[in-house]
C-alpha positions in Angstrom: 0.0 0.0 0.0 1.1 3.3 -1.0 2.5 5.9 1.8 0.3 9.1 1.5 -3.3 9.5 2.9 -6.5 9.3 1.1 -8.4 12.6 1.3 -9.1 14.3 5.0 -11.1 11.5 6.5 -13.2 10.6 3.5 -15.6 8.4 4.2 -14.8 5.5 1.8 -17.8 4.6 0.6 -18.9 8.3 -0.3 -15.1 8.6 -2.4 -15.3 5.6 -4.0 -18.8 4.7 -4.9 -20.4 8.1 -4.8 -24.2 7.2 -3.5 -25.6 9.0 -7.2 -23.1 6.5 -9.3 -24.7 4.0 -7.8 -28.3 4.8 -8.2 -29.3 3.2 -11.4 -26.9 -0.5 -10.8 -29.2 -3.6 -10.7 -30.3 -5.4 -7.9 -28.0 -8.2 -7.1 -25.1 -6.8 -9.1 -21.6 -7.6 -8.6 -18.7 -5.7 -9.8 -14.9 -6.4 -9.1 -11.8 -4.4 -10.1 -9.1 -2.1 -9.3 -8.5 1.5 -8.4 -5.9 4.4 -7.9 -6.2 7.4 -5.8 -4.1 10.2 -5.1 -4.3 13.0 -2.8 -1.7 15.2 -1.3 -1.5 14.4 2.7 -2.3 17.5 4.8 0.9 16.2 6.9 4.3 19.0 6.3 6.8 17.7 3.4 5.1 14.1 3.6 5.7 11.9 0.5 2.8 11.5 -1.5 2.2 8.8 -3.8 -0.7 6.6 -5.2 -3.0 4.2 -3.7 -3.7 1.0 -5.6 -7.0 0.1 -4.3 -9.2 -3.2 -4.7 -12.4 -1.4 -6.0 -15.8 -3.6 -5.2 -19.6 -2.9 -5.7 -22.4 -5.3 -4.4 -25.9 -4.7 -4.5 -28.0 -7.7 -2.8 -31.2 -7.9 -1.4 -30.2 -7.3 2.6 -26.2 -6.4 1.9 -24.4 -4.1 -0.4 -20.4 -3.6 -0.9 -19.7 0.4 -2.0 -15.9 0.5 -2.9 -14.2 -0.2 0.5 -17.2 0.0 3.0 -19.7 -2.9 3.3 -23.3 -2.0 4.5 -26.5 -4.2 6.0 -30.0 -2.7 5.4 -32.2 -2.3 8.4 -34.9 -0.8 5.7 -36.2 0.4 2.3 -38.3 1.7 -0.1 -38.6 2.7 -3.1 -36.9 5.5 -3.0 -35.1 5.6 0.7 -32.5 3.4 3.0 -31.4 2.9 6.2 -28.5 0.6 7.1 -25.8 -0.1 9.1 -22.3 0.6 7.7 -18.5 -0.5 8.3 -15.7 1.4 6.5 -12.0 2.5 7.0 -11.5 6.2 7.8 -8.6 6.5 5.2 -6.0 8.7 7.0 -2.7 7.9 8.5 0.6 9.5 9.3 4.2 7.7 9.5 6.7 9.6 10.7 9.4 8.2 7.9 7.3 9.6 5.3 7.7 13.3 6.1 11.0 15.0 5.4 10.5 16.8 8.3 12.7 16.8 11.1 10.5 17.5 13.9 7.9 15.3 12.2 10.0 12.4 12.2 9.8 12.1 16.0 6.0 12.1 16.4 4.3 8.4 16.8 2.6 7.1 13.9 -1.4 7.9 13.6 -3.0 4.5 12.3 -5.9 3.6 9.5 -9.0 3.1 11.9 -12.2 1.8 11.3 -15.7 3.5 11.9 -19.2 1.8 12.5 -22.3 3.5 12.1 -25.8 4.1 10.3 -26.3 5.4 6.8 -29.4 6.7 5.2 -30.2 7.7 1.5 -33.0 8.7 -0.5 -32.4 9.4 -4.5 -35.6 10.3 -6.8 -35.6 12.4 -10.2 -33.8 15.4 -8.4 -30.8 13.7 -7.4 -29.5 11.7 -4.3 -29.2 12.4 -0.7 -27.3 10.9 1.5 -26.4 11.0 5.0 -24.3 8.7 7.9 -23.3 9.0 11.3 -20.2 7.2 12.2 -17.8 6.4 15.2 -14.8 5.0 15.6 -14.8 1.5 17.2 -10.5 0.6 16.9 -9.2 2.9 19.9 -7.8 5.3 17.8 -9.8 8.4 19.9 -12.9 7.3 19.4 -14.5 9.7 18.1 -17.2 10.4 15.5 -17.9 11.6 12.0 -21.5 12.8 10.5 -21.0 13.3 6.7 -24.0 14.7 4.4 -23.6 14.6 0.7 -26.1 15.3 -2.1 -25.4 14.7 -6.1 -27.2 14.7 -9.2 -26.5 12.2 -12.0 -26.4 14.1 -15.4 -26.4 11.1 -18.5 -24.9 11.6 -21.8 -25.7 9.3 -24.4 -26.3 5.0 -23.1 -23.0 5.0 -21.9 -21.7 7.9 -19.6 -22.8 9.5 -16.5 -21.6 13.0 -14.9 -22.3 12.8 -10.9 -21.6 16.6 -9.5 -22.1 16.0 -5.8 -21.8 18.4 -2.8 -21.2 17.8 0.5 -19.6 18.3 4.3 -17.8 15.8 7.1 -18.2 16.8 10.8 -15.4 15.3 13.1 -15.3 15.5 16.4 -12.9 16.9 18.9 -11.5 13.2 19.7 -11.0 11.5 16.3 -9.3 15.1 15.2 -7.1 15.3 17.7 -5.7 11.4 16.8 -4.5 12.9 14.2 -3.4 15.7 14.3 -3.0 16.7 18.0 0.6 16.8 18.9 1.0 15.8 23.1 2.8 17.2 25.9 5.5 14.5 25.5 5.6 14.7 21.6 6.2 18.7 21.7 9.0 17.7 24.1 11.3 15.5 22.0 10.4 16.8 18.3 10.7 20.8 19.0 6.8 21.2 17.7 4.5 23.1 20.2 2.1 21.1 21.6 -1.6 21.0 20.5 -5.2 19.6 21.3 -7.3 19.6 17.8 -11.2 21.0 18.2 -14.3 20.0 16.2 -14.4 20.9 12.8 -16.6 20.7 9.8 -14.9 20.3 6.0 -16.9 21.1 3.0 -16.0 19.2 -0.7 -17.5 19.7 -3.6 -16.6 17.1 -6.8 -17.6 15.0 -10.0 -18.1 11.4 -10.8 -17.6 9.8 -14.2 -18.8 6.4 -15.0 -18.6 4.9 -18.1 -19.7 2.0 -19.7 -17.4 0.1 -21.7 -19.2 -2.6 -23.5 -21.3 -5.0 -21.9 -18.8 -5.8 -18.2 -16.6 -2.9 -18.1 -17.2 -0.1 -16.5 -14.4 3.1 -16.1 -14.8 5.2 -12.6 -12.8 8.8 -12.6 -13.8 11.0 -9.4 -12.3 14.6 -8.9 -12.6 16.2 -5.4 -11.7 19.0 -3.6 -11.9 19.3 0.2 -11.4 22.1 2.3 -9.4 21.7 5.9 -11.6 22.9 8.6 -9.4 25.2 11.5 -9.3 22.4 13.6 -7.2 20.6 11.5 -4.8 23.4 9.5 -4.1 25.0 12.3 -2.0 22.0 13.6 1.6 22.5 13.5 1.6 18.9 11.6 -0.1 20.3 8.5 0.4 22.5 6.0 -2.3 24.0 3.2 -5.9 24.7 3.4 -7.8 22.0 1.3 -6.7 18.8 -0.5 -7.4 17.5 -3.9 -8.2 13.9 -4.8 -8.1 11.9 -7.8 -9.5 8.6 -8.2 -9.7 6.1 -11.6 -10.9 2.2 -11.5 -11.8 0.1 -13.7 -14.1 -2.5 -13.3 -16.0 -5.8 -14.3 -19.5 -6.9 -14.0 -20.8 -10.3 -13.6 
């Protein structure tokens, strides 16, 4: 796995199967394949490089798979959800992959997982979607709300635009994780301490799918996300927003 971090906490299912993508794939679908994403890491001087990334997409009757996150529905209509979700909250920080000196003695922040409840409604005028999450691997255990909405624009049989809006809250705890520096951290790197607050980062993007015959299917996501205070006011990060490419391709059985 590469060294730099997905986008500032980005939910995984929302960056790699945007909820709009997804609203027109058959019931009982399966689609398997691979992905890259890049984003710069908010971390100072840190060495950035792509993500090879197994890219899935299951749509059953009670379970789904969306990218990296897996999801059980507690109920639906229609044109509405509700289910329980699992996904990776794709940040971490090692402290050989910055070329800074005073970075390179802070511990290492982890990839942690996050449990929670997702619900989503899509009709002519787009897709909603909104989850609550909290992080169940110790890593601060804290909690994420994330609201998105998008609106699938068609050209032709065989491409689809998805523009999609949204914002990520995260709490005091899970921020802090990583990028609060401690008391004894501050001490051995030269880097003032600091306690990371609340914060809420807007993003704004696009989704391309496109069909390529009959199985194949090409994904290309653009997004840009914009560091809340909480986070670029840390002495471990530099920048105000991040920008994140994604492209997979894909097969369906």
């Amino acid at each position: 796995m590469a060294k730099s971090s997905l986008p500032w906490l980005a939910m995984a299912v929302a960056f790699l199967a945007p909820s709009a993508a997804l609203a027109a794939q058959p019931a009982s679908s399966l689609s398997l394949g691979v992905g890259f994403a890049w984003s710069p890491s908010p971390y100072r001087s840190y060495d950035n490089k792509a993500w090879p990334i197994p890219v899935a997409n299951y749509e059953g009757e009670r379970f789904f798979v969306r990218g990296i996150g897996v999801g059980m529905r507690l109920w639906r209509n229609d044109s509405q959800e509700l289910a329980l979700t699992v996904s990776p909250i794709g940040n971490r920080f090692r402290h050989e992959d910055t070329d800074d000196t005073r970075l390179r003695r802070l511990s290492d922040r982890d990839i942690s997982g996050q449990l929670g409840v997702q619900w989503r409604s899509s009709g002519t005028w787009g897709v909603v979607q909104v989850a609550a999450q909290k992080e169940v691997t110790g890593h601060g255990g804290g909690h994420a709300f994330d609201a998105n909405y998008g609106y699938p624009l068609p050209f032709a049989h065989s491409l689809v635009l998805t523009p999609m809006v949204g914002a990520t809250y995260t709490s005091a705890a899970l921020n802090d994780y990583y990028y609060g520096v401690t008391e004894k951290e501050a001490l051995r790197s030269g880097l003032p301490s600091y306690r990371a607050g609340s914060g809420t980062a807007p993003y704004a993007g696009v989704t391309a799918t496109a069909r390529l015959g009959t199985r194949w299917n090409l994904l290309a996501t653009l997004r840009l996300s914009r560091l809340p205070d909480a986070v670029k006011d840390s002495p471990m990060v530099e920048g105000s927003s991040t920008l994140s490419y994604l492209i997979a391709l894909s097969y369906t059985f």
